[in-house]
C-alpha positions in Angstrom: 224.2 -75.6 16.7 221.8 -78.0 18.4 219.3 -77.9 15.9 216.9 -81.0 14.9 218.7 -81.2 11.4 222.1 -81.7 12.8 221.0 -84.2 15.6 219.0 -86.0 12.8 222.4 -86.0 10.8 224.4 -86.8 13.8 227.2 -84.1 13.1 227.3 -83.3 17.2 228.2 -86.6 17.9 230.8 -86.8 14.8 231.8 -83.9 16.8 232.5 -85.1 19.9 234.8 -88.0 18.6 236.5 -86.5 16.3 237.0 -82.6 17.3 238.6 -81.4 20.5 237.7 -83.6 23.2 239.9 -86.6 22.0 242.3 -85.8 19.7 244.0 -89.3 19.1 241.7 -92.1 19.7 243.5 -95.8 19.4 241.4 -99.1 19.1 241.7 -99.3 22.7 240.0 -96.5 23.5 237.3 -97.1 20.7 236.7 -100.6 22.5 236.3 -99.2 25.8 233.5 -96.7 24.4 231.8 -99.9 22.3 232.6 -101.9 25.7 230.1 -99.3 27.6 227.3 -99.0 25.6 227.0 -102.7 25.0 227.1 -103.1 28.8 224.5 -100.3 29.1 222.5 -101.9 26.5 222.8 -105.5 27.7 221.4 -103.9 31.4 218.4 -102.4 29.5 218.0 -105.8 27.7 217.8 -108.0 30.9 215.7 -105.7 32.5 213.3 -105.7 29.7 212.6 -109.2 30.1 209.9 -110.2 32.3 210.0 -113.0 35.0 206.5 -113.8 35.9 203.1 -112.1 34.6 200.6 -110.6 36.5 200.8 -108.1 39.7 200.7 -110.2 41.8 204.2 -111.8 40.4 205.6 -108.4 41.3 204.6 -108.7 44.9 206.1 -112.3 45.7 202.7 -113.8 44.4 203.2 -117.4 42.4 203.9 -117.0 39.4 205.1 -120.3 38.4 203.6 -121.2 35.2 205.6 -122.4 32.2 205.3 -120.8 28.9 206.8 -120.4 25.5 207.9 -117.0 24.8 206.8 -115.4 21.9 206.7 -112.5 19.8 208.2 -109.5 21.2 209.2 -111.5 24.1 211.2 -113.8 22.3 212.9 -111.5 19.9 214.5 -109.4 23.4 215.7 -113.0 24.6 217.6 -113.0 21.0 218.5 -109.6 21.3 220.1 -110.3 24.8 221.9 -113.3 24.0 223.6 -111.5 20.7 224.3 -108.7 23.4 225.9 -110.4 25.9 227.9 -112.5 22.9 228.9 -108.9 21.7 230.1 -107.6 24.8 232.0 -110.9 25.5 234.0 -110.7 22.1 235.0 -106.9 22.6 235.5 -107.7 26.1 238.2 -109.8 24.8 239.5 -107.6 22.2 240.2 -104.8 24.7 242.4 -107.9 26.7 244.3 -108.1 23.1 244.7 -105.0 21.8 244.9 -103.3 25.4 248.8 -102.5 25.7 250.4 -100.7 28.7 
């Protein structure tokens, strides 16, 4: 069953959602779940994102230089922004379709 075709297909996480461990699953619930792993991946995001260069930045060291981000480091400032916009607009989905 956990074989590298099936992961590669994704059938065991079609699984998951869809076979015995939920057996209804409303918008709310599906938000919650997109709600997580945006916040997950927004964490993963800001961490990736580097505050001053050098080691001794990392040890309280200056590291007060200003500099334009590029390349890679620009594109994971993009990436966190559409993130954090992401988890903002499901954020607020969840508050409208969320009913007691």
């Amino acid at each position: 069953m956990l074989s590298l075709e099936n992961l590669r297909k994704g059938t065991i996480f079609l699984r998951l959602i869809s076979g015995r461990l939920s057996q209804k699953m409303n918008i709310s619930t599906v938000l919650n779940i997109v709600e997580i792993i945006l916040a997950v991946l927004l964490i993963i995001a800001i961490l990736l994102q580097q505050r001053g260069v050098g080691l001794g930045a990392a040890f309280g060291g200056e590291g007060n230089v200003y500099r334009k981000k590029r390349g890679a480091e620009k594109m994971i400032l993009y990436f966190t922004v559409v993130l954090a916009a992401s988890f903002l607009g499901v954020a607020f989905a969840n508050l409208f379709f969320d009913k007691p």
